[in-house]
C-alpha positions as YAML, in Angstrom:
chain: A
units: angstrom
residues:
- id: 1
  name: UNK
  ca: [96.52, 125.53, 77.27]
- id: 2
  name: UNK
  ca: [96.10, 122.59, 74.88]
- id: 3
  name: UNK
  ca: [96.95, 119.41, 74.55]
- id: 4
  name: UNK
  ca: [98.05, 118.17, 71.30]
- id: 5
  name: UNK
  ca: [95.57, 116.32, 70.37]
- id: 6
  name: UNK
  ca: [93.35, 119.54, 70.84]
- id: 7
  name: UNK
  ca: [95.20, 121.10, 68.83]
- id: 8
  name: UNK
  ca: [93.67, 122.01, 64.92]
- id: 9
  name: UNK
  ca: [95.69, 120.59, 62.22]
- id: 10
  name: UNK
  ca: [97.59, 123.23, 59.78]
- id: 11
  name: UNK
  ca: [95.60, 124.87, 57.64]
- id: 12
  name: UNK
  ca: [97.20, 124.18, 54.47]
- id: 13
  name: UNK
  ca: [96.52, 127.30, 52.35]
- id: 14
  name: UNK
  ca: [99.08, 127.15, 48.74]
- id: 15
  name: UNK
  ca: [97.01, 130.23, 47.28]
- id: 16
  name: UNK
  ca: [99.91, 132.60, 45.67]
- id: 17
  name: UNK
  ca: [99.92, 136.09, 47.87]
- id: 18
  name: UNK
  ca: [102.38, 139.42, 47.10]
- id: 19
  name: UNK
  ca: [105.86, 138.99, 47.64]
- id: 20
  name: UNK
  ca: [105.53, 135.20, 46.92]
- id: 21
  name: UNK
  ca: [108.18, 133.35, 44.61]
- id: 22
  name: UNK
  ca: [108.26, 130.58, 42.55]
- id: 23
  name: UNK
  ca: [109.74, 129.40, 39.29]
- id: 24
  name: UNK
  ca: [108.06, 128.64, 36.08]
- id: 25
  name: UNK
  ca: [109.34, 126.20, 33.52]
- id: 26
  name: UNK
  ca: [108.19, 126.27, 29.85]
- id: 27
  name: UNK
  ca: [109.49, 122.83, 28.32]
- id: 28
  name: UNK
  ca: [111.71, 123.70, 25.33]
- id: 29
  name: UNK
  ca: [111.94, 127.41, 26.51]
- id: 30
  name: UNK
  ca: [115.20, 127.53, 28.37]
- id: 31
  name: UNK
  ca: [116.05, 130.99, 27.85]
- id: 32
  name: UNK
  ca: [113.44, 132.59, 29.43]
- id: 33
  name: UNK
  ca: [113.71, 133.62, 32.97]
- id: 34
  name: UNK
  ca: [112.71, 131.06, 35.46]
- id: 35
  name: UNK
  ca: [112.14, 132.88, 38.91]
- id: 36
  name: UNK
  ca: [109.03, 135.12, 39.85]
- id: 37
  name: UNK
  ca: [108.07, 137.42, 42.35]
- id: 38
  name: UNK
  ca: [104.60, 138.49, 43.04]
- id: 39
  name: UNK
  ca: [104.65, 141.98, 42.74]
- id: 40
  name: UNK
  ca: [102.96, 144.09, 45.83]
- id: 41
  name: UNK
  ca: [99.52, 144.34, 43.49]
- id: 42
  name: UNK
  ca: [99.58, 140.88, 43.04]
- id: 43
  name: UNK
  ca: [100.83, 140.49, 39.31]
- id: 44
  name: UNK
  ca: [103.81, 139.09, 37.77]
- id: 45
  name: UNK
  ca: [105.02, 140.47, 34.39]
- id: 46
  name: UNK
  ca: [106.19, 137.01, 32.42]
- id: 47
  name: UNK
  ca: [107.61, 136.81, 28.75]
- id: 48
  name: UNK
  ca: [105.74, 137.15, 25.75]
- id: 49
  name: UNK
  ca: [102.49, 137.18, 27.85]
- id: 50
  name: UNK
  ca: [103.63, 140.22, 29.97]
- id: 51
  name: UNK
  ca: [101.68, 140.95, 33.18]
- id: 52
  name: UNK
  ca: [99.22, 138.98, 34.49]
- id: 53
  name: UNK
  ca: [97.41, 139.01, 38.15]
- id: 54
  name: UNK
  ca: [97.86, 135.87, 39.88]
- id: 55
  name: UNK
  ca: [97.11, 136.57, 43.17]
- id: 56
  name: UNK
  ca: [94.81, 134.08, 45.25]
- id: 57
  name: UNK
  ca: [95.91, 131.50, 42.47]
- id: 58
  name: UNK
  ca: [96.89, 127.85, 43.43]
- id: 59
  name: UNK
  ca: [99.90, 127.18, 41.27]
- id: 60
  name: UNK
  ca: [98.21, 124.86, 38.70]
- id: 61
  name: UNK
  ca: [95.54, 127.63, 38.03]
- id: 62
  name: UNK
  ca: [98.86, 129.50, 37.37]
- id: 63
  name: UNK
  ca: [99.68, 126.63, 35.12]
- id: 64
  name: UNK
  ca: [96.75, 127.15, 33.35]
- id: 65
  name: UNK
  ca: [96.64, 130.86, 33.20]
- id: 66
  name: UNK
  ca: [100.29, 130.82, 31.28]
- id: 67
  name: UNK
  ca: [99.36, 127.83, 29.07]
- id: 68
  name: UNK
  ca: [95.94, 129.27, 28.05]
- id: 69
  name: UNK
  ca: [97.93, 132.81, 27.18]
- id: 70
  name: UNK
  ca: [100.42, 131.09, 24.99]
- id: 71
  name: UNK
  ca: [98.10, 128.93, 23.07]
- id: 72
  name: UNK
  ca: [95.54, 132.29, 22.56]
- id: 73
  name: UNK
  ca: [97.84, 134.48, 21.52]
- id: 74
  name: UNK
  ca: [99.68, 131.61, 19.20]
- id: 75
  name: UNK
  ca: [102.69, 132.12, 20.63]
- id: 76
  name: UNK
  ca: [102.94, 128.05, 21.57]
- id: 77
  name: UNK
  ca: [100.57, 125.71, 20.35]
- id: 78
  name: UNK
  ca: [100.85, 123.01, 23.35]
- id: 79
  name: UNK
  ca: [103.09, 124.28, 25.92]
- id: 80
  name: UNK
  ca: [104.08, 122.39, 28.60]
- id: 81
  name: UNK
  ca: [104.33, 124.48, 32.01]
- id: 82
  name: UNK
  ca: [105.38, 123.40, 35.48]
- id: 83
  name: UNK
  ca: [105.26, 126.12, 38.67]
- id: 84
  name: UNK
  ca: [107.39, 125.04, 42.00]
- id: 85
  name: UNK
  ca: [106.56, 127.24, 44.46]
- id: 86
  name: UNK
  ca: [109.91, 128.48, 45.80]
- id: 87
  name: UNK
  ca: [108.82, 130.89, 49.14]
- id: 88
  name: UNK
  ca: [105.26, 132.09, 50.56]
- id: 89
  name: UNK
  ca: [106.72, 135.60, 51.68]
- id: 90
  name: UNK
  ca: [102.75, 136.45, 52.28]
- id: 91
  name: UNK
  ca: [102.42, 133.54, 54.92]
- id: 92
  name: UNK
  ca: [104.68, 133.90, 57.34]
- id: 93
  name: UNK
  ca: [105.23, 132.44, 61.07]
- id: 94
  name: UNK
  ca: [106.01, 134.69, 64.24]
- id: 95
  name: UNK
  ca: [109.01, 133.49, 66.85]
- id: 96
  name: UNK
  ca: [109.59, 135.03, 69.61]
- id: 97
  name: UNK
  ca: [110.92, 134.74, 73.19]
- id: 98
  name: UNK
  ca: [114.78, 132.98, 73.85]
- id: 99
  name: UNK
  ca: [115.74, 132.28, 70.38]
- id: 100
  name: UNK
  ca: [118.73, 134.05, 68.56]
- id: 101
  name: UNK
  ca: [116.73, 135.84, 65.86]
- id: 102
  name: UNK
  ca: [113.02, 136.57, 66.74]
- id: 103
  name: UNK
  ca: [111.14, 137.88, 63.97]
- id: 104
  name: UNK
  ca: [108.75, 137.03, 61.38]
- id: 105
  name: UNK
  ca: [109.64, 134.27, 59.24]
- id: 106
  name: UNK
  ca: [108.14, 133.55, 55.66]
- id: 107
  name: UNK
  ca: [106.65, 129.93, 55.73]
- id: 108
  name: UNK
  ca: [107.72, 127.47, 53.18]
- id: 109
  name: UNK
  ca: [105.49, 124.45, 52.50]
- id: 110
  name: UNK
  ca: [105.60, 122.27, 55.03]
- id: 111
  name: UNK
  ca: [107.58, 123.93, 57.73]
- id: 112
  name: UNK
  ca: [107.74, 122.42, 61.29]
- id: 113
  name: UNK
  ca: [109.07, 123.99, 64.12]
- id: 114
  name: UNK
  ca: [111.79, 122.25, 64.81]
- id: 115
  name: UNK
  ca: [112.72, 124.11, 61.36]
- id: 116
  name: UNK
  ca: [111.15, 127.72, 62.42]
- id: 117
  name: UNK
  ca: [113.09, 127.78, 65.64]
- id: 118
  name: UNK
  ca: [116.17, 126.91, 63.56]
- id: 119
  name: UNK
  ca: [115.63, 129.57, 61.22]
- id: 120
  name: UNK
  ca: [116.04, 132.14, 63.75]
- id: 121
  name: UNK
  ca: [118.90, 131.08, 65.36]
- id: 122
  name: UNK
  ca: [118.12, 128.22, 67.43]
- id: 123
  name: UNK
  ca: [117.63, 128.25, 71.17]
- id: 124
  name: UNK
  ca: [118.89, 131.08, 73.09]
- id: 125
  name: UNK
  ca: [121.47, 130.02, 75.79]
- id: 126
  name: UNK
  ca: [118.92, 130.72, 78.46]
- id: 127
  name: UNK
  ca: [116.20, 129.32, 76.43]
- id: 128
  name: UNK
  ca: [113.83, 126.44, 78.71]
- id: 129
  name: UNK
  ca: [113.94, 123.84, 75.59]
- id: 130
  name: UNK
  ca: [110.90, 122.22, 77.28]
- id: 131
  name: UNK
  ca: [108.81, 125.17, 77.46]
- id: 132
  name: UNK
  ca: [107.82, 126.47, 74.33]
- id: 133
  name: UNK
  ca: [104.68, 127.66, 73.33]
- id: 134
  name: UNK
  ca: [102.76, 127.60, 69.84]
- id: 135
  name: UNK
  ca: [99.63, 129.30, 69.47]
- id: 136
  name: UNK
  ca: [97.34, 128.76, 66.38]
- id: 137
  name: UNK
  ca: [94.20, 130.58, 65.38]
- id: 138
  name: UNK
  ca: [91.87, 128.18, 63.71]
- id: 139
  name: UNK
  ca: [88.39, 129.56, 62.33]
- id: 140
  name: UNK
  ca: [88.84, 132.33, 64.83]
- id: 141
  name: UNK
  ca: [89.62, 130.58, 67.69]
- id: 142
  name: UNK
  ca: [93.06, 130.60, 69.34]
- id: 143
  name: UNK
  ca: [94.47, 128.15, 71.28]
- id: 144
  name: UNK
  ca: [98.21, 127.04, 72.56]
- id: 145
  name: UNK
  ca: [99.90, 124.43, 73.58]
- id: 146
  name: UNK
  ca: [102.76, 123.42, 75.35]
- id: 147
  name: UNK
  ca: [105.88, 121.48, 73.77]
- id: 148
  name: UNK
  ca: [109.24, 120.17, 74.71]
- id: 149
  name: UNK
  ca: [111.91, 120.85, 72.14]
- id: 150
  name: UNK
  ca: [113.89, 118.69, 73.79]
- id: 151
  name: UNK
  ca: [111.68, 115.60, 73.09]
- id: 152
  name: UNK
  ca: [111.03, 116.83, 69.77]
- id: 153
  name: UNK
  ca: [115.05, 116.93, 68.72]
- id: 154
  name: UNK
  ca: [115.39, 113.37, 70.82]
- id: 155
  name: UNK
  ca: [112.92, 111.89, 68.78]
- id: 156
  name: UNK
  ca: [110.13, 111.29, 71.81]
- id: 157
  name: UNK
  ca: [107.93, 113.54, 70.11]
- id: 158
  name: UNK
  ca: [106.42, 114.14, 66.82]
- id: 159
  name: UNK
  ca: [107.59, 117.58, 64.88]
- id: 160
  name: UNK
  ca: [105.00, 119.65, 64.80]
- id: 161
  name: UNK
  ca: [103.73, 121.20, 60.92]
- id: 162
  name: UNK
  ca: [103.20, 125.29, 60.91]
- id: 163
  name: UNK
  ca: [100.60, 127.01, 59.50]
- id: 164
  name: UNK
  ca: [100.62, 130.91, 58.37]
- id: 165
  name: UNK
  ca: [99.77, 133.05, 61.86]
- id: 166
  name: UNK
  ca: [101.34, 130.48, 64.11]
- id: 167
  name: UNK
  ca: [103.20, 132.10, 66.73]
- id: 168
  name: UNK
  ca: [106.31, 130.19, 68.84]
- id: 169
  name: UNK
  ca: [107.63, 131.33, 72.11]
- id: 170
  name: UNK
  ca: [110.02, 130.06, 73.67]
- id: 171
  name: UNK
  ca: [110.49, 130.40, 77.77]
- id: 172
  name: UNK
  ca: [113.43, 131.85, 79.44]
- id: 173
  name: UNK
  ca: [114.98, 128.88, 81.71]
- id: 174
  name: UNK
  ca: [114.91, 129.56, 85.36]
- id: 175
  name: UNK
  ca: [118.14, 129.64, 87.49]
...
């Protein structure tokens, strides 16, 4: 068990994975589609430039990927793009234990887990609020620590930010 200090920081990874959504604006170009899904081999097929791998892309090198394509093949001559990264279906957080809903959860930037354990459900009835468990792997090392829910949703305690991998478990109370 850690304390938090011990505790690595979230790895903050925004590189564009399969399954992954986001939208993509083209200024002037409102009839276009706007939403995109990363297809399982890592490519999505977008107008007029059709399919292109983006995969292990940040979303500006998507940026620049769709405004290079339109300027070579002269379709705009100075296009201005913006991507907003709408889900990251390939990072994902586990939750487990006395919750509603345990499952895997896709993470969206900056996700705590006050937010995780509310997207599956919230806290069991028989859920101990002040003993849940995250564990992170950081660089190949894994490590937990021990948090109060309760202090978190009291304000006593900092939120804590998720990174993909984490896991959260969350105790059964005793009787």
């Amino acid at each position: 068990m850690t304390n938090r200090v011990n505790l690595p920081p979230p790895v903050e990874s925004t590189t564009i994975g399969p399954g992954d959504t986001f939208e993509l604006f083209i200024v002037g170009e409102d009839k276009i589609p706007t939403a995109y899904t990363v297809s399982p081999d890592g490519t999505v097929d977008f107008p007029y430039i059709h399919r292109q791998r983006v995969v292990g892309l940040e979303p500006q090198q998507v940026v620049d990927l769709v405004r290079e394509q339109l300027q070579a093949q002269g379709i705009l001559s100075d296009p201005s793009v913006m991507v907003n990264m709408k889900e990251y279906r390939s990072k994902f957080v586990n939750i487990l234990g006395q919750v509603k809903s345990p499952g895997t959860f896709p993470l969206v930037p900056g996700f705590t887990l006050v937010q995780a354990i509310s997207k599956a459900g919230g806290p069991s009835p028989i859920a101990d609020s002040d003993n849940v468990r995250l564990t992170r792997t950081t660089n190949g090392e894994r490590r937990t620590l021990r948090v109060s829910l309760r202090s978190i949703t009291e304000g006593r305690s900092p939120d804590i930010p998720l990174q993909s991998g984490d896991v959260i478990t969350i105790a059964e109370r005793v009787f």
